[in-house]
N, C-alpha and C positions, 0 to 999 in steps of 0.2 A: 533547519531541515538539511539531511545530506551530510552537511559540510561540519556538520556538530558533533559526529559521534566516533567515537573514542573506538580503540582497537577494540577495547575488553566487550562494546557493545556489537560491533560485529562478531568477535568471535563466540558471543550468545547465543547470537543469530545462525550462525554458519554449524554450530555445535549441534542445537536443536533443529535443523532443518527448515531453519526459515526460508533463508537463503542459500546459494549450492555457493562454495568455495572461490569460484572465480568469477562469479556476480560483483559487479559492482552497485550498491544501494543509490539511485540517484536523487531519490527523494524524500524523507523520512518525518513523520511525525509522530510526539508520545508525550502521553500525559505528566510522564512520571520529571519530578525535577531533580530527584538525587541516583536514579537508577531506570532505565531505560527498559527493564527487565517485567514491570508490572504489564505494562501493553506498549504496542508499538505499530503504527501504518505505515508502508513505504510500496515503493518498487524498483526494478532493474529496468535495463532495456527489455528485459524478455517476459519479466511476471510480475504481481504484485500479492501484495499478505498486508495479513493483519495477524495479532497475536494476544493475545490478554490472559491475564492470571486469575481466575475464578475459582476463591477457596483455596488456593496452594497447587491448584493443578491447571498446567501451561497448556491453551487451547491456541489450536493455528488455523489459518485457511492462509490458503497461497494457489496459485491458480496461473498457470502460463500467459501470456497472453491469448496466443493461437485458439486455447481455451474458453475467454471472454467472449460471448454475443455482445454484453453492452456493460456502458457505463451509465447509471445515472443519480444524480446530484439533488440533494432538498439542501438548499443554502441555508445557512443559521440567522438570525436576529439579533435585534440589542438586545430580548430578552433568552432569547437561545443562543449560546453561545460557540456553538458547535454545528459545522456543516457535518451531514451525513452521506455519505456517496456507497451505493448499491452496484457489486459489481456483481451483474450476471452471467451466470455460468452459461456453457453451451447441450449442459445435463439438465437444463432448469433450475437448480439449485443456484443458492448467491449468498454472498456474504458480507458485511458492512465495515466502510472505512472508516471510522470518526476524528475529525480535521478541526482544529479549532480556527474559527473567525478573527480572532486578535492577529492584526496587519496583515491583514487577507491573506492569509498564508494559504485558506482554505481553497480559493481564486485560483492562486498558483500552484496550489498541489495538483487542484482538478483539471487544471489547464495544461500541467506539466503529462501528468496522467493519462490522459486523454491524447493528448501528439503521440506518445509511444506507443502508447496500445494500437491508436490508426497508423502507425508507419510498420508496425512490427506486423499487423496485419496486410497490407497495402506489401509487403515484401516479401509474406507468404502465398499471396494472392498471387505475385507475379513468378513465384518460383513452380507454383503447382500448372501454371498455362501452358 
């Protein structure tokens, strides 16, 4: 996660508006194992997306954090393999993360997740008082 992805994958990312140019991705997961391009979950300090290819056509949600009401999490199983994390909008609308459960990464993504959204929050809170 993060630490795994190659220039050519950010510059997918930064190309198609995943992410804006001077985002640094700090947590990233994806299905794909030879190309990073079918779907992809991560976030910045400031937002987070998700992106998948259905049919040949690239669908995105990304969402500031300032944006976010909430996070919430249905952990996976030994027979579900996949955590799903529900990030709600502050339009009511929401979108879903899908994190895989192999070596808890799912734990750490949501854990990771979750500090940034409450700090990025928690520092617009103090700048608007």
């Amino acid at each position: 996660m993060g630490e795994q992805l190659y220039q050519r994958n950010i510059d997918f990312m930064t190309d198609n508006d995943i992410v804006k140019d001077n985002e640094d991705i700090l947590m990233f997961y994806s299905d794909g194992l030879i190309s990073y391009e079918d779907d992809g979950n991560g976030f910045t300090r400031s937002s987070v997306f998700s992106y998948w290819d259905e049919e040949g056509e690239l669908n995105i949600e990304t969402a500031d954090f300032v944006d976010v009401k909430n996070l919430k999490v249905e952990y996976g199983n030994d027979t579900d393999e996949q955590t799903v994390i529900t990030v709600e909008l502050n339009d009511e609308s929401h979108f879903l993360l899908i994190i895989s459960t192999l070596d808890k990464l799912d734990q750490d993504f949501y854990q990771s997740l979750r500090k940034n959204w409450y700090q990025t929050n928690k520092l617009t809170d103090n700048k608007e008082s």
